[in-house]
Each structure stands twice: as C-alpha cells, then as structure tokens.
C-alpha positions, 0 to 999 in steps of 0.5 A: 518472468510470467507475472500474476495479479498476486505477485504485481500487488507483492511489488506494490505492498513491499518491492523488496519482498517481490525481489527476495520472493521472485528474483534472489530466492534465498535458501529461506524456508517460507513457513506457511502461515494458519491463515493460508492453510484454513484457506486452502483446506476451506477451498478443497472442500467448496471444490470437492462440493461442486466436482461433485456436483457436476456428477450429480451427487450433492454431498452432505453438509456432515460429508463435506465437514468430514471431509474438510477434517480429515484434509486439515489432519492430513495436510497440518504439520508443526511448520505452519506458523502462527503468528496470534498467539492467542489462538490455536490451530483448533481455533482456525479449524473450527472457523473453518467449519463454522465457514463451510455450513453457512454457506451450505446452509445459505446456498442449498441445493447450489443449482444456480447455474453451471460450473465451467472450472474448479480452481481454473488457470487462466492465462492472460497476455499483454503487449506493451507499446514496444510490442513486448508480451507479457504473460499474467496467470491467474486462477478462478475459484470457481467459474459459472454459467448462467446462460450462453452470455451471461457468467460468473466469476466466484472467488472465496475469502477467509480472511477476518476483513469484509471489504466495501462495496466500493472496494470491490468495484475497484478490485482488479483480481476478478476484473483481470479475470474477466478480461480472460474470460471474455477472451475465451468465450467471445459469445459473453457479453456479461460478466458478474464478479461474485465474493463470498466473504465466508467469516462474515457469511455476506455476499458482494457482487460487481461487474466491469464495463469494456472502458473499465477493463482497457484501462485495466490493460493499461495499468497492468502493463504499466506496473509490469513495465515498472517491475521490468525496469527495477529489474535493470536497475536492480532498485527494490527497496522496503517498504514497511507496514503491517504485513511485516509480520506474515512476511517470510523474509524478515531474517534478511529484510532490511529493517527487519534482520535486527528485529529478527535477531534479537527476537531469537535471543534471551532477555539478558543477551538482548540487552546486551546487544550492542544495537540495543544500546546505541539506539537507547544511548541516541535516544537518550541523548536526543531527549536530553537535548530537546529538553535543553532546547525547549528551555532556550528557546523562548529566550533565543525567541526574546532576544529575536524579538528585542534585536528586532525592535532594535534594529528598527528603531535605530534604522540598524539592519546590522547589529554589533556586539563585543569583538566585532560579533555581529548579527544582520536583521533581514525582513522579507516578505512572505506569502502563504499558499492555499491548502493542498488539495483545495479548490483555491489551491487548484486555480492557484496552479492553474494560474502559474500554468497558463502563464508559463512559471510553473516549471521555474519553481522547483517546488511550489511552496510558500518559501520558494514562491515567496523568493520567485516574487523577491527575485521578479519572476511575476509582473505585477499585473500577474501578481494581482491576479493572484492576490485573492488567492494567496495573503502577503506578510512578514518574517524576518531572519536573523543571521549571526556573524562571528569574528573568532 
C-alpha cells in the first residue's frame, strides 16, 4: 500500500473509516462535500494564476475571478453534498471569490520568488528497522525559490478554521514535505513552511530543523507499521466525533448505519422502528431505577453508618439478624494518591520505580496500592519515605451474608 500524509491521519481520526476507504472499498458512492469542491475550484485558479505567470502574463483579478466561475459552473453537479443546510451552493461560491481577491489584492504583483511546481507530487520512501520501505506521496500546492538555498513550501486552506502558531509548528504535512525537498535539491539548506489561510486573508509561516524532521521519520514509520499490523489482524475499529458527519461511509459504519437509516425514514415509521423503541424502553427503565435508588440510598447510607456504631461498640465484626442473615463489618485502611499529572504524583512513581514495586501492581490506583500495603509489598522504612506524598485513613465495607 502507497501511503500519504492524508491517509495516515484518516487512520489516526477514525481506523474504520481508513479500513472501509482504503482496504474494503465498498460499492459506496463517496459524494463530495461543497467544502472539497470550493477547495479544489480555489485551487484551479491560484495554479492557473501562477502557470501563468511562469510565461509571463499576470492575469487580472477579474480574469481570474472568471475563470474561477466558469470551473465551479463547469465542474458542480447535484451529487456534491452539503452537509449545513443553511447555506447554498452560491454561498460557498461567493466565499470562494471573496477568497481569491484578498489574496490578489494582498500579494500583487506575486514577484516573491520563483515558482518550481504547481500541485507537485512529491514522493518520499521510508525504511523500517527490518528494512522494509514504505512509500509516502504527497502533493505541494505550490513550491518557490527564493535563492539556490533558500525555498518555500506554500500550501492554501479554505477550510473556516484558522489554526495557532503552535499549531503549525507542530503540523506534519508540509514538514514531511520538506524531507522531500531536501532530498530533491541537496544544495537547500532552507525550508519555509508558508499557509495561507485564505477565509481569514492571514499568513502563518514556520520552519523545521534537521532534529525535527529525524524524528518525524521516526513517527511516520511508527504509525505506517501500526496500520501495517492491524492489516494482519484486521483490528479497525470506530472511532467517533465530529467528523461523522462529512464521513461517506455512515450507511455501513458501525455506530453510524442506524442513525443512517432512520434518517432516510418518515417520522411515523421512524417511530415505529423497533431500534427506537428499545432504546427509549431502556431509557426509561434506567431512569426509573436511578429514582428508586436515589431515594434508598441515603437509607442504605444510615443503616451503614448505624451497623457501623454498632459493630464497634459490641466489638462485633459479624452481625446477625433474623434466620442466620448475617452482614460482616470490615474496616481497612486506605490511602489516597496525588493527582495524575502533578509533580507529587511524579516523585510518587519514581518512588515505586527505584524500588522495584512498580510492576506488582497491576494498576496504580488508590485501591490497588492500598491492598499492596495490607498484603506487605512495602517495608516499613519504604512506606515513611512515601508518607509525605500520600495521606492514610479509613473506609469500611459491608458484606452481607443470607442464609436462604
């Protein structure tokens, strides 16, 4: 399998939409959404403006506006969906121009370097620690010179999201890229990263250093092993979120086929499903017995709290009732961690570490590490190190015994 930047990150937003795109490729129509195609038309026409300029003719803003209409007129047909119904295929059309002339008007006379490619496939080739390669392709929207080690690596959104600069310092498309083009032209020594984010009209820029793209390398084969194996154990399972909604596969996905269907079905008969009425037969029930429960429950709490007393006042653990019924009072000590992710929490960890407990507790938790110390996993010395990390009490457990 060739594998791309786009399909690795398909894997990583939902495994079985990269199975059903890429492995089974059902008989599905895959409709493209008004948000690829605006896209694409947007695209056409930055490559026709800079094609053009190679040759020396600097097309107008109205010559490349028309042209821009007359490749959506051309190329839009009824089977491109759109998913926000609020808004039609004119809309996206005239974001599309709005797009277009605030970049002419902000990069005019577009004489900031040299233009390599136009929508340029690059191709990139990994080896794995068996030696196994693995191809990657890409394309680059468009790719400059500024001098003989100097270049830039352009690449154009029209999605409504502006991301961070921290965002593209960590973006791995156009670094991946770079790898390429470092490759290709071994006299550059420099690489700028250059998004235009055209429905904001804003420019972000970053760059990679050699560390940077070696560990890259690294996690691209990683991730390309990962699929590689799931391939053998044919493990692609759903992963849901927003994106479920632009996905092309919901009428087989899943968590998703129902939904799917029921969407296709006129109110009446969507009532009528019998999917719809266990879920809101469960639901119901479910309620009902969280209301029940929220009224016993500060009784049952009570009657603990008064077994308790009683256990320890007549120094009983077991306590009888009517035919040999019997409930046993057990008090344990317990010990209540530092928080995940703090700095206590660390020298805690490191703690278990260095002395060599760590792997005999299965999960380190307040129950489990309470158990470990019941059980003399710690020495006692051990524990007093620990002691300003962690604080000891009580909780006692109840445990019924029936005789019928």
């Amino acid at each position: 399998m060739r594998y791309s930047h786009s399909r690795i990150e398909t894997y990583k937003s939902c495994p079985k939409k990269f199975y059903f795109q890429y492995i089974e490729k059902p008989d599905i129509e895959e409709k493209k959404g008004i948000e690829a195609f605006l896209g694409s038309m947007v695209h056409l026409a930055l490559e026709k403006l800079y094609k053009d300029l190679k040759f020396t003719k600097l097309n107008s803003l109205e010559e490349i506006l028309e042209y821009y209409s007359e490749e959506w007129e051309k190329n839009f047909d009824l089977t491109i969906e759109i998913v926000r119904l609020d808004y039609t295929a004119e809309h996206y059309k005239e974001m599309g121009k709005r797009f277009l002339t605030d970049y002419y008007e902000k990069y005019h006379p577009f004489d900031s370097g040299k233009t390599l490619g136009l929508e340029m496939e690059i191709t990139l080739r990994f080896i794995d620690d068996y030696g196994t390669p693995f191809d990657l392709i890409g394309y680059i929207d468009r790719l400059t010179m500024i001098n003989e080690e100097h270049f830039e690596i352009h690449d154009y959104k029209t999605n409504n999201s502006l991301k961070t600069q921290e965002e593209v310092d960590k973006d791995k498309q156009l670094a991946l890229y770079t790898i390429a083009i470092k490759k290709m032209y071994p006299t550059v020594k420099r690489v700028d990263l250059v998004w235009h984010f055209l429905a904001f009209n804003i420019e972000l820029r970053s760059s990679r250093s050699d560390k940077d793209l070696e560990e890259l390398e690294k996690e691209v084969v990683k991730a390309i092993q990962e699929i590689e194996r799931k391939q053998i154990t044919n493990d692609f399972p759903t992963k849901e979120s927003a994106l479920c909604d632009w996905c092309a596969f919901k009428e087989i996905c899943p968590v998703k086929s129902h939904s799917f269907k029921l969407s296709k079905l006129p109110v009446n008969e969507y009532l009528n499903d019998d999917g719809v009425k266990l879920v809101e037969e469960y639901l119901k029930l479910t309620k009902e017995k969280k209301e029940v429960l929220d009224k016993l429950d500060p009784e049952l709490e009570k009657l603990k709290e008064a077994l308790v007393a009683y256990s320890k006042t007549n120094n009983s653990e077991r306590v009888y009732g009517p035919e040999g019924n019997s409930i046993l009072v057990k008090e344990y000590e317990n010990y209540s961690l530092p928080e995940k992710d703090s700095r206590q929490r660390q020298d805690f960890e490191k703690l278990l570490k260095e002395s060599g407990t760590w792997e005999m507790i299965a999960e380190v938790n307040s129950f489990n590490f309470s158990k470990a110390v019941t059980s003399g996993l710690f020495s006692k010395d051990f524990l007093k190190r620990l002691e300003p990390l962690i604080s000891k009490g009580k909780t006692t457990r109840l445990y019924p015994s029936s005789k019928k």
